[in-house]
C-alpha positions as CSV (number, residue, x, y, z in Angstrom):
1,X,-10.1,16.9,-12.4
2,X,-7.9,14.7,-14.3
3,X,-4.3,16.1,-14.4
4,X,-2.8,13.0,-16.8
5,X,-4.1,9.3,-18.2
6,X,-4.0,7.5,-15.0
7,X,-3.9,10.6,-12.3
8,X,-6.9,13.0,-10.7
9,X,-6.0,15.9,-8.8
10,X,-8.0,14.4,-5.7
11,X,-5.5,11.7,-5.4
12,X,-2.8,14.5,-4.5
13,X,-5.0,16.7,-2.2
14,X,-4.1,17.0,1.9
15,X,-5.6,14.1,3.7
16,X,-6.3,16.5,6.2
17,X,-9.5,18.0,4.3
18,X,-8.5,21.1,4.4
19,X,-8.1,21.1,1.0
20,X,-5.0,22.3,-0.1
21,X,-3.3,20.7,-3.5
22,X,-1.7,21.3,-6.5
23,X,1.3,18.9,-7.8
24,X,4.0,19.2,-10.1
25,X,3.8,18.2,-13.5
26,X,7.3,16.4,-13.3
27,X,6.6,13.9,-10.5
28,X,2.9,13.6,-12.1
29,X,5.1,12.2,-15.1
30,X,7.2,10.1,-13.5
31,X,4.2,8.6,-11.4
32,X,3.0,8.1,-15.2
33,X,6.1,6.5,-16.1
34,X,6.2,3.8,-13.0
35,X,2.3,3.3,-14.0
36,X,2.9,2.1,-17.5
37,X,6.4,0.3,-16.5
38,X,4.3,-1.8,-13.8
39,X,0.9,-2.1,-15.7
40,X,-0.6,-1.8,-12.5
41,X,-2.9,1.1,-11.2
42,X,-0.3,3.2,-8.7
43,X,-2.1,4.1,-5.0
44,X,-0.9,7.6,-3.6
45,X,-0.8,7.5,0.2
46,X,0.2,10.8,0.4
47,X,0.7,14.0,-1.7
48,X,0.2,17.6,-1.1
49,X,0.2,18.5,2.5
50,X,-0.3,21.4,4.5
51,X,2.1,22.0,7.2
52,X,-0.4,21.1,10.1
53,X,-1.0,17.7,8.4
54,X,2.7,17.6,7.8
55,X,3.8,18.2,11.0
56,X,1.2,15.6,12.6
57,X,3.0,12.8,10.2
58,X,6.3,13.6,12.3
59,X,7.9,15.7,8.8
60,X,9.9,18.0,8.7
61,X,9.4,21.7,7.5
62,X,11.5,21.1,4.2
63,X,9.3,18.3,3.3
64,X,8.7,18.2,-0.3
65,X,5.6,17.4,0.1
66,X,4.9,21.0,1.6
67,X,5.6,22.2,-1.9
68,X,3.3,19.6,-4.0
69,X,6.7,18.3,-5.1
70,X,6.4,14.8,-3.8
71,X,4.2,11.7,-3.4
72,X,4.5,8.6,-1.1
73,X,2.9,5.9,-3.8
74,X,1.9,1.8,-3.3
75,X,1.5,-0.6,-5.9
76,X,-0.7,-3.5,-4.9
77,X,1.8,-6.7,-5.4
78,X,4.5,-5.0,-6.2
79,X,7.1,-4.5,-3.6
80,X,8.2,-1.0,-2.4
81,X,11.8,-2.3,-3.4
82,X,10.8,-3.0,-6.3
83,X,9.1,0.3,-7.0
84,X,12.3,2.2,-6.1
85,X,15.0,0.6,-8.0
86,X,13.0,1.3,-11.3
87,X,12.5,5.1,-10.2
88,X,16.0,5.1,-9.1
89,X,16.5,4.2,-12.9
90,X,14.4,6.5,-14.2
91,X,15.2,9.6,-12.2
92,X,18.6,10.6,-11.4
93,X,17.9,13.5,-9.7
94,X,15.5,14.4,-6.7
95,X,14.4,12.4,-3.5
96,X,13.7,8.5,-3.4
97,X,13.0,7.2,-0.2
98,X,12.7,3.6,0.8
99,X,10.1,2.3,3.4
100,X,8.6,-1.4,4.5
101,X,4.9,-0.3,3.1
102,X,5.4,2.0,0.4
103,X,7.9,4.4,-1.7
104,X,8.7,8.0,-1.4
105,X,9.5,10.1,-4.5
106,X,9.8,14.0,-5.0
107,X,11.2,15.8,-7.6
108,X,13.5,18.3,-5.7
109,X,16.7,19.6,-7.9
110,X,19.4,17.7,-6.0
111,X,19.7,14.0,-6.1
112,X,18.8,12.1,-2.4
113,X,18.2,8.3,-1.6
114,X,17.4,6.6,1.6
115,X,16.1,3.6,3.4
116,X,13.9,3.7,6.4
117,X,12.9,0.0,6.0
C-alpha cells in the first residue's frame, strides 16, 4: 500500500518475513523530503524490524527501528555523507547515524549523531 508519493509500506516491512511493519509518518516525510532534495529514487535497506531480526543484525533493544521509528536508506550515486549532512539540516532532532554504505535516520525525540564509517 502506498503510504506517500515515492514510499510503499513493503519497503519498511521486516526483512525477516515475518511480517511485522508499520512506520511513522514523520520519518516517512522526511524520507520524502531527502527524495525530492536529491531527485533520485531513495532505497531503504532497512525499516521496521522485529526484535529477532534485530537482534540477528547485532542491535540493540532500544533500536528505533523496533518501534517503526527509523530507516537505514541508500541513494544510488549519492554518498552516504552526503545523505546525512542534508538530513542533519533538515532535522534537528532525533537519530542520524553515519556508515561507509548507507545512512541511518530515526525520528526519536532527542537529538543524536554518529559515525560508524
Amino acid at each position: 500500500m502506498r503510504i506517500s508519493k515515492h514510499f510503499d509500506d513493503k519497503e519498511f516491512s521486516c526483512h525477516c518475513g515475518c511480517g511485522e511493519k508499520g512506520i511513522d509518518s514523520g520519518l516517512v516525510r522526511i524520507l520524502e523530503k531527502v527524495r525530492t532534495h536529491f531527485d533520485t529514487p531513495v532505497r531503504v535497506t532497512s525499516g521496521r524490524r522485529c526484535s529477532t531480526w534485530n537482534e540477528a543484525q547485532g542491535s540493540t533493544s532500544t533500536s528505533q527501528h523496533l518501534k517503526g521509528m527509523a530507516a537505514d536508506i541508500q541513494i544510488t550515486g549519492i554518498n552516504p555523507d552526503i545523505v546525512a549532512r542534508y538530513v542533519d539540516k533538515i532535522m534537528p532532532e532525533g537519530g542520524l547515524g553515519r556508515y561507509h554504505t548507507f545512512t541511518h535516520i530515526d525520528v526519536r525525540a532527542k537529538k543524536a549523531r554518529w559515525d560508524n564509517r
